[in-house]
N, C-alpha and C positions, 0 to 999 in steps of 0.2 A: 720802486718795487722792492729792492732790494733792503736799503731802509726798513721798508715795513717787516720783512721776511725778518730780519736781526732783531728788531723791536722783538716780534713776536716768541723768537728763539729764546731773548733775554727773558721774558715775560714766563715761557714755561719754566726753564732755566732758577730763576728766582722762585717758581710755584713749587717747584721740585726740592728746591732747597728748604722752606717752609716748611712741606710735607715730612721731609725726613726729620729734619731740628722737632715737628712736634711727635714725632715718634719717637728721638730722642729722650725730648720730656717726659713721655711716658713712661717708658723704659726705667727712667730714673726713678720716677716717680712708685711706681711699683716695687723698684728693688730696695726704695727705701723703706715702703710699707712695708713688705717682708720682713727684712731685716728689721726693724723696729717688733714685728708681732716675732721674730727670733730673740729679740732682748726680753719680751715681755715674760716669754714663757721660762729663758734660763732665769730669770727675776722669781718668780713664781717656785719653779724648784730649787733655788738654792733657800729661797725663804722657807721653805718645806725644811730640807734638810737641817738646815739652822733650828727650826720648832721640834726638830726629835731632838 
């Protein structure tokens, strides 16, 4: 019984770990998006400013 109780602990344990790492990724994922539409746009107005 016991056995199983730990099996099962680990099982959440490991789901839990999962869960977060993919919130992680997204996390990342998104700050990278940002930041890249942040390059896009000082891109954008320094080429502006360059054309005056």
């Amino acid at each position: 019984m016991q056995a199983n109780t730990a099996l099962g602990c680990g099982i959440l344990i490991a789901y839990d770990i999962y869960e977060l790492q993919g919130s992680i990724i997204l996390l990342r994922d998104i700050y990278l998006f940002v930041s890249s539409l942040g390059f896009a746009v000082r891109d954008s107005e320094s080429s502006v400013l360059v054309g005056e």
